[in-house]
C-alpha positions in Angstrom: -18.8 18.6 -39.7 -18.4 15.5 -37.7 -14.7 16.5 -37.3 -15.5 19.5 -36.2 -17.9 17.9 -33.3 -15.0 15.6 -32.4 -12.6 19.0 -31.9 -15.3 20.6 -29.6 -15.7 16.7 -27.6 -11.8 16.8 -27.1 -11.9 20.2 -26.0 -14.6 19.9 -23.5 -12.7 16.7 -22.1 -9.5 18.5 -21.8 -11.8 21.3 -20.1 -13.0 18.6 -17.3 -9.7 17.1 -16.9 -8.1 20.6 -16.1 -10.9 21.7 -14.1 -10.6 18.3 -12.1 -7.3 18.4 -11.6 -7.8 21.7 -10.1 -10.9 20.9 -7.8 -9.0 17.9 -6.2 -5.6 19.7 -5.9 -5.2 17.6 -2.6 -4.2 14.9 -3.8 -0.5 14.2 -4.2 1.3 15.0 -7.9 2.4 12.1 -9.7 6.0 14.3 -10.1 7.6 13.9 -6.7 11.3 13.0 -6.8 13.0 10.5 -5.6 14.7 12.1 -1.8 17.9 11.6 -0.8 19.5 11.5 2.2 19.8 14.8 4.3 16.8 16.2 2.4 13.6 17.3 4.1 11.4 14.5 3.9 7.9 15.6 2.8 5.5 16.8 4.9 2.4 14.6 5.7 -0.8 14.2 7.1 -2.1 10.5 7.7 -5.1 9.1 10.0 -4.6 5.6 11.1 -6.7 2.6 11.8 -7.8 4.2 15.2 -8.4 7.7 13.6 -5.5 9.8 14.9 -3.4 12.0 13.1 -0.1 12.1 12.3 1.6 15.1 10.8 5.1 15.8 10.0 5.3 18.7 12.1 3.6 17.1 15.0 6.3 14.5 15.0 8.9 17.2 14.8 11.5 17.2 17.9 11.8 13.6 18.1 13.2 10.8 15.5 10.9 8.7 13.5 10.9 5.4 11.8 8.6 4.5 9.3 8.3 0.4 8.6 6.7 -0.4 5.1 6.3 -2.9 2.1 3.6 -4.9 0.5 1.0 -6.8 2.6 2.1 -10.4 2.0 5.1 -9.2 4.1 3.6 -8.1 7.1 4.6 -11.2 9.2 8.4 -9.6 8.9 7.6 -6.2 8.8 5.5 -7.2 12.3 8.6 -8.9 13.5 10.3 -5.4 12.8 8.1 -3.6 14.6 8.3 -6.1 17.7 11.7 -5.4 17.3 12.1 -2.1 16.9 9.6 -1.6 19.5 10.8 -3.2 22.0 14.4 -1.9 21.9 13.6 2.0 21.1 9.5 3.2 20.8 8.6 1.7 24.5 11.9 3.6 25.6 10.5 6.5 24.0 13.6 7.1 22.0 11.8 7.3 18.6 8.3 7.8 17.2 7.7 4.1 15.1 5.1 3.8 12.5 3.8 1.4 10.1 2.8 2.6 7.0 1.1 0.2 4.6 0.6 0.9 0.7 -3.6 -0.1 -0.4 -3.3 1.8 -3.3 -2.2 -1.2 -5.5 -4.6 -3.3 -4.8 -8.0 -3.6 -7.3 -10.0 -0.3 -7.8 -13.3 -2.1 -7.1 -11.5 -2.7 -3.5 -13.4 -0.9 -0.7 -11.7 1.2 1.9 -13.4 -0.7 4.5 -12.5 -4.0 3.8 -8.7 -3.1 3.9 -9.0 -1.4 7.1 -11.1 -4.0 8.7 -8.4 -6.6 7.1 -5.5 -4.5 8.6 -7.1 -4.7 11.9 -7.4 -8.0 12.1 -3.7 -8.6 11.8 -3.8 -6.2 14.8 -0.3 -4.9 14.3 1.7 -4.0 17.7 2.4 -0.5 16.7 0.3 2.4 15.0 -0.5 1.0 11.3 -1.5 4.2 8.4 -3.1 3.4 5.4 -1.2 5.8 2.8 -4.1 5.6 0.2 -2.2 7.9 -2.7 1.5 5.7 -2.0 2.9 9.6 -0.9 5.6 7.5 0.7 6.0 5.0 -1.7 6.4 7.5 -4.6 8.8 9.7 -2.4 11.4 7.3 -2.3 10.5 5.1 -5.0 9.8 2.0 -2.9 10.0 -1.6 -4.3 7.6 -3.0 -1.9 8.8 -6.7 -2.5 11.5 -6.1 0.4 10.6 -4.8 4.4 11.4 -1.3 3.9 13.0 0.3 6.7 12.9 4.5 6.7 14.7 6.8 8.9 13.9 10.7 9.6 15.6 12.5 12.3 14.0 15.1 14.6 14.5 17.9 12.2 12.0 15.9 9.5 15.5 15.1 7.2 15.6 11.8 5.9 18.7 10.1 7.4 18.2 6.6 5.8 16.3 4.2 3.5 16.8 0.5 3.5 15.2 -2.6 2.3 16.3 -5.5 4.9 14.4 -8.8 6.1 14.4 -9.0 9.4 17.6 -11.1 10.7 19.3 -10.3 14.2 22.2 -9.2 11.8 20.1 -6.5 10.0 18.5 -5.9 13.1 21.9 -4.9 14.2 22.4 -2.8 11.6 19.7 -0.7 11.9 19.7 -0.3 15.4 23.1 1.3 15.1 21.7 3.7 12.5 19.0 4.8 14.4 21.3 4.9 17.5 23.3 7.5 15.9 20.3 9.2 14.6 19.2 9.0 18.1 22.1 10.9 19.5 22.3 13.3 16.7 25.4 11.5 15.0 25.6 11.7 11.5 25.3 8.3 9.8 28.0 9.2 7.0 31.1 9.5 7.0 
């Protein structure tokens, strides 16, 4: 008898899991593939610090740069978006957004804290929480290096690359999203 209880306790588990799974289908599956270049890049939908949106097809029409990595490197990811700023999102050239990865820090963290410590910092361009690492998972990030992501105006991922900021990988970059700018392809 008592195995028979444990049969009907496994099945009732595997009952709620399903059944949760299903009820919070909005959040992203644990499946996605690594994207390469010249692929659609996912579509999102993230709120930042100040509460607006940002969509994929919102941004559509125009190129964007997404800046990322984990938070102990936000002094050079910041100098990236100073950079990056000055020389193409104030000319209006590209949309530039920093997206930062909470989702490994501990699960007794509250979502205020990390948004009142990520305003703090008060970062010089647009900063999104990606609570579910959507990003992170879509191009298997290591987040121990400034991450540097490019998506042309069509929403195809044109580049992915994991540079400090130095005036020589500044230089590098800004010739990739140059090219992306002017509709170039980046590869030979």
């Amino acid at each position: 008898m008592p195995r028979n209880n444990f049969s009907r306790i496994k099945s009732v588990f595997l009952f709620f899991f399903l059944f949760c799974s299903l009820v919070y289908a909005e959040f992203p599956p644990t499946y996605i593939y690594k994207l390469a270049p010249r692929e659609v890049f996912f579509k999102f939908d993230f709120e930042d610090l100040t509460g607006k949106r940002w969509t994929s097809q919102s941004l559509r029409g125009k190129p964007i740069v997404i800046l990322t990595g984990h938070r102990y490197l936000r002094y050079d990811i910041r100098e990236w978006a100073r950079a990056l700023k000055k020389d193409f999102s104030d000319k209006e050239k590209i949309t530039l957004l920093w997206v930062a990865n909470p989702s490994r820090l501990r699960w007794e963290t509250l979502h205020e804290n990390v948004i009142a410590e990520w305003k703090d910092f008060d970062a010089p361009i647009p900063l999104i929480p990606d609570w579910h690492s959507q990003i992170g998972r879509s191009l298997k990030i290591f987040y121990n290096s400034p991450n540097i992501i490019g998506i042309d105006s069509t929403g195809k991922l044109i580049f992915h690359d994991t540079l400090t900021c130095t005036k020589e990988n500044f230089l590098l970059i800004s010739e990739k999203i140059k090219r992306m700018c002017d509709k170039v392809p980046p590869f030979p």
